[in-house]
Structures are given as structure tokens and as C-alpha cells.
C-alpha positions in Angstrom: 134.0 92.7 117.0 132.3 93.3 113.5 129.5 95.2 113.3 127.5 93.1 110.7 124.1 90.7 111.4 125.4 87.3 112.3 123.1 85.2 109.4 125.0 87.9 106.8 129.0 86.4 108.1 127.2 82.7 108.4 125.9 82.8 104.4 129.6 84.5 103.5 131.0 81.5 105.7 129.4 79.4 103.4 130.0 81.4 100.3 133.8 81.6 100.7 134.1 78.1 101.0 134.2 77.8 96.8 136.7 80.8 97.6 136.4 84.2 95.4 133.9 82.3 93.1 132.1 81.0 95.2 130.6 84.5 96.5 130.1 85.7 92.5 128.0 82.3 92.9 125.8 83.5 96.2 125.0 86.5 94.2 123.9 84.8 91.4 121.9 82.5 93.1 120.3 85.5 95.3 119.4 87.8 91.9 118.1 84.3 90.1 115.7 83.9 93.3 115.1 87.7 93.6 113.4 87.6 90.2 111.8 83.9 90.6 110.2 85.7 94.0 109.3 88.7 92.1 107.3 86.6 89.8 105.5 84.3 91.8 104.0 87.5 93.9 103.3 89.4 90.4 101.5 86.2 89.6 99.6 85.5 92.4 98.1 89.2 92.2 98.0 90.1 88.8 98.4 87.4 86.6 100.8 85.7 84.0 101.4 88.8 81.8 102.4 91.3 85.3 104.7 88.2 86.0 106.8 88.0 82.7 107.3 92.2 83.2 107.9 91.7 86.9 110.5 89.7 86.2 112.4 91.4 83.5 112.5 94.5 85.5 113.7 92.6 88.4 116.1 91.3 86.3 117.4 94.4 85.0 117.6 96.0 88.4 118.7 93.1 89.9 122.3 93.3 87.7 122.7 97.1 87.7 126.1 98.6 87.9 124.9 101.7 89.2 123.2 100.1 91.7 126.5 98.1 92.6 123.9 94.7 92.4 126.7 92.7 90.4 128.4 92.8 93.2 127.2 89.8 96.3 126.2 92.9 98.6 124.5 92.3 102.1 121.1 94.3 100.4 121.4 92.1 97.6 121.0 88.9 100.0 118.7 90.2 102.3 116.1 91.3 99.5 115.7 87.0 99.1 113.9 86.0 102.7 112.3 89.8 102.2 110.6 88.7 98.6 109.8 85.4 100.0 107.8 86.7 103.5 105.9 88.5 101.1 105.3 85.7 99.0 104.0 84.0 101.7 101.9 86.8 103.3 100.2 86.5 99.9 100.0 83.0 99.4 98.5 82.9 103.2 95.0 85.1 101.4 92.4 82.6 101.5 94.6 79.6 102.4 93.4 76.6 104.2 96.7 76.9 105.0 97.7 80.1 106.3 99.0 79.5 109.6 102.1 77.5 107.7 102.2 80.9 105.7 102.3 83.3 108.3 104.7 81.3 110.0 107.2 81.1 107.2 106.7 84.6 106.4 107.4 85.9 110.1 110.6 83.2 110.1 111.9 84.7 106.8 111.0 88.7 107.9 113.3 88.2 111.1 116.0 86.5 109.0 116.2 89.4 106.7 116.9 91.6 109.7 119.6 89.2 110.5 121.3 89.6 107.1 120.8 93.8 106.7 119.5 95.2 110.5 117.7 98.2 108.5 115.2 95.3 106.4 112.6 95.6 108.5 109.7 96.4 106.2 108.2 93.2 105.8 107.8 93.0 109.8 106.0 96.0 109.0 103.8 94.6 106.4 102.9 91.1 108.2 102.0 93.5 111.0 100.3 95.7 109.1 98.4 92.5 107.0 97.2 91.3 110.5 95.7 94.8 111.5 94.1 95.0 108.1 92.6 91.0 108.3 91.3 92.3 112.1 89.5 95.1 111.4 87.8 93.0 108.0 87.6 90.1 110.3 84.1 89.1 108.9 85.2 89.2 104.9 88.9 88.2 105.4 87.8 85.3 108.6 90.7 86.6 110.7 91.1 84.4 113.5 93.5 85.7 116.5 95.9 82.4 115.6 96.8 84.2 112.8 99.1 86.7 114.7 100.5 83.7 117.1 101.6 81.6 114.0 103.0 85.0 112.1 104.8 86.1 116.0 106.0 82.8 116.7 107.8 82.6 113.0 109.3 85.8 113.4 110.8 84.8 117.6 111.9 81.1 116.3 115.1 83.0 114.4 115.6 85.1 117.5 115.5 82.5 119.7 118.7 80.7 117.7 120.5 83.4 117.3 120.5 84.4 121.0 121.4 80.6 121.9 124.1 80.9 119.4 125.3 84.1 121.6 124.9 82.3 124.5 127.2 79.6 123.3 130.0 81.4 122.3 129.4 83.8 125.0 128.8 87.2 123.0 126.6 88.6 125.4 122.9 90.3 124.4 124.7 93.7 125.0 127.4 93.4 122.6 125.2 92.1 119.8 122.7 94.8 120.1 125.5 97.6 120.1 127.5 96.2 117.1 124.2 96.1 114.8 122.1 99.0 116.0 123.9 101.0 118.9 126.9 101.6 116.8 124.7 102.7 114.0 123.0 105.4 116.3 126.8 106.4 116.9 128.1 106.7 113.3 124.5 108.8 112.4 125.2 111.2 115.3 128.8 112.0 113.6 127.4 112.3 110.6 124.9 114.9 111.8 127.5 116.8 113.3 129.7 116.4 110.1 129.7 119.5 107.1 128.4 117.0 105.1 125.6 115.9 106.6 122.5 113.8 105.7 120.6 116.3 103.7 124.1 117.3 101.7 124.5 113.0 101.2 121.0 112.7 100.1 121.5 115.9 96.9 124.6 114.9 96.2 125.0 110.9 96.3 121.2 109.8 96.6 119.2 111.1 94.0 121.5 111.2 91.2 121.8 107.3 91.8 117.7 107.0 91.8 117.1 108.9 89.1 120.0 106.8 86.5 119.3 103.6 88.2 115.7 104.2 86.7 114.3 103.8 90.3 112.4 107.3 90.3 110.6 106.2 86.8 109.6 102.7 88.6 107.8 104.8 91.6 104.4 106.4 89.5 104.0 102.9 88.2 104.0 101.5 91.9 102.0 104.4 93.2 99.2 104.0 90.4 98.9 100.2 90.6 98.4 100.7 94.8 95.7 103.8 94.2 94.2 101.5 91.5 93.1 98.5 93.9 92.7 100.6 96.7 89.7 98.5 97.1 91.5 95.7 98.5 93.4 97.0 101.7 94.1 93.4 103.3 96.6 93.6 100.0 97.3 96.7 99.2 98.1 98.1 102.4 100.8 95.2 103.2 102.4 96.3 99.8 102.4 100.0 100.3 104.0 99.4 103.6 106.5 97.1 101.7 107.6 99.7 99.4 107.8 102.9 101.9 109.3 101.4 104.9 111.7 99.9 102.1 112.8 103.7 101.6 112.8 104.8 104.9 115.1 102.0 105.6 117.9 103.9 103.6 116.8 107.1 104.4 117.2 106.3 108.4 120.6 105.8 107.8 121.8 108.8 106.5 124.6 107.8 103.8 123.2 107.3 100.5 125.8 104.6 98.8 124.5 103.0 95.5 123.8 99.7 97.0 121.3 100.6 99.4 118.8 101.2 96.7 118.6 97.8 96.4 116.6 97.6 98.9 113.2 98.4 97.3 114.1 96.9 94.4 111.7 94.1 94.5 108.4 95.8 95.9 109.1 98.2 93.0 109.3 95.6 90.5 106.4 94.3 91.1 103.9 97.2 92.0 105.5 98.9 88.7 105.2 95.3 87.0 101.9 94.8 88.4 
């Protein structure tokens, strides 16, 4: 019994087979993509200039001690297929391609849940940039195929992982307790514990935001979102990016340095941008 995603113990499977090294090397591979997917959105939205800041913050962040990111953490990992569905959701604007977009972008939001079970905020935002493209139908020519190719994406990694489960015989019920129900468990102790959320949150979360440099990123994102307001279809996906990001460690209730990796890279890039 472990009570970690099963695509996190599959990439360590492949990580430890170069031994001790060979994890340092998965975590250099995943901060060299972090900032190469930091870029390439930074680009697309903002130009050259946004992308060469973009990626020296991510950079920065990306190998913070205080942060614990030197380290080949499970947030450090699953910020890679996060970046990259949101790549995709903006490469998929104005695409004669877009299904393939959406569909890689669904795949890679349901793999990051597979890799860290609270990374859900770019299901959010692909759900949120299919409501946007619905209600602008007639400027963004949102066509209903949209949500099948994005939905069918995100069920392909689901329907592996549950034949996986199926093969070894895990069982739906196990799985589902080990990654969420046992979470609900350990947040119910903690509630009842002296030293509860709010007391882990003073006392272990915002002193790390605030000398990570976290806190100084957020005005930049915030301004760069009010400033294109204009343009909900991207805007809104972004926004949703960047809070559901924090709500994801917030939900939990501990507040350990390495979760604020988590909206590393939709900080980056809003601030960058």
C-alpha cells in the first residue's frame, strides 16, 4: 500500500534505474523542461522579450532551496505535463489544428493528477477555456468537438491506469482511498490537532512565500490578467491556472516548502508576461 499516484512510482521506477543519480537527473530534466514550457507559453502570448524574463524566473524558482526544488520532488514533476496542457490549450487558439491540442492538453492535465492528486488546475482551466470559447462561440468558432477531443484526452490516461489496476488486481476502491480517501483522513486529524491548518498556514506557509519571492511574483501576475482583461477565452484559463494552483496547497492543510512549487510556472509567466 503507498499512498502516492501510480505515474509518480512508474517515472521514479524509471529514474532509479541510473540509481541515486539518476533521480538528480529526472529533476534536472523536469526544471530544464519547466522553464522551456514556461517560455514557449510567454512567447506565444506575449512575445520574445516576456519569454527571455519568463524563463529566468522560472529558472530561478525552479532551483530554489527554500522551495526544496533542487530536490526531484513529486510537485516538481508534475508542474512538466501541467506547463505543457497549457501550452497546448494555447497553441489550440486559432489552430487549424486544435482538436490534436485539446486532446494533448486533456491527456497531459489527467497525467499531472497521476503524478501529484492535488494538480488539478489545468482540468480546471481546459474546462474553463471550453466555457469561455462557448459563450464567444461566434468570435472564437467554438464547435462542440472541441470538448469531445479535450474529454477524450483527459479519460485515455484513466482508462490505462484502471486496466493497469485491473491487471494486477488493485481494485478501484483501494486506489481511490490510497490517493484521496486517505488524504480526507490525515486533514480530519489535522483539524482536530492544536496545530491546526490556520496555525500551519502563519507559521510554515507564509514565511516560505514571502523568502521564496512568491508573494512579490503575485502583483505582477494579477496586473498582467487585469491588463488583457479583454481577452477572456485567455485570460480566464490563466487566472484559473494560477488560483486553483493555490487552492491546491491550501486544500491540504500542511504547508511544507515544496508545495509552493506548484504555481511556480503560472506565476512565471503572468509575472514574466
Amino acid at each position: 500500500w503507498l499512498d502516492r499516484p501510480p505515474l509518480l512510482v512508474l517515472v521514479y521506477k524509471l529514474g532509479v534505474i541510473g540509481g541515486d543519480r539518476g533521480v538528480r537527473v529526472l529533476g534536472i530534466v523536469a526544471a530544464v523542461l519547466l522553464v522551456a514550457g514556461t517560455m514557449i507559453i510567454a512567447n506565444r502570448i506575449s512575445g520574445t522579450r516576456a519569454a527571455r524574463i519568463t524563463g529566468l524566473i522560472t529558472a530561478v524558482m525552479s532551483s530554489s532551496v527554500i522551495l526544496g526544488a533542487v530536490f526531484t520532488g513529486n510537485e516538481l514533476l508534475a508542474t512538466v505535463p501541467v506547463t505543457f496542457a497549457i501550452v497546448a490549450l494555447v497553441r489550440s487558439r486559432g489552430s487549424a489544428r486544435n482538436h490534436e491540442w485539446l486532446f494533448t492538453s486533456g491527456f497531459l492535465a489527467s497525467c499531472a493528477l497521476l503524478i501529484k492528486q492535488s494538480f488539478g488546475e489545468v482540468l480546471v482551466a481546459g474546462g474553463v477555456f471550453l466555457l469561455v470559447s462557448w459563450r464567444t462561440r461566434e468570435r472564437s468558432g467554438f464547435r462542440v468537438q472541441w470538448a469531445l477531443w479535450w474529454s477524450a484526452g483527459v479519460a485515455l490516461t484513466l482508462v490505462i491506469t484502471f486496466a493497469w489496476f485491473a491487471h494486477y488486481s488493485v481494485g478501484v476502491r483501494s486506489f481511490v482511498y490510497a490517493i484521496v480517501g486517505f488524504r480526507f483522513d490525515s486533514l480530519n486529524l489535522l483539524h482536530s490537532s492544536d496545530q491546526g491548518p490556520v496555525y500551519m498556514l502563519v507559521h510554515l506557509g507564509l514565511p516560505i512565500v514571502i523568502a521564496s519571492g512568491c508573494l512579490l511574483l503575485v502583483p505582477w501576475a494579477a496586473s498582467w490578467l487585469y491588463h488583457r482583461r479583454a481577452d477572456p477565452q485567455l485570460v480566464l484559463p490563466l487566472a484559473a491556472w494560477l488560483v486553483v494552483g493555490f487552492i491546491g496547497i491550501t486544500g491540504g492543510g500542511n504547508y511544507y516548502p515544496h508545495y509552493f512549487i506548484q504555481p511556480l510556472a503560472a506565476l512565471a509567466v503572468l509575472s514574466g508576461c
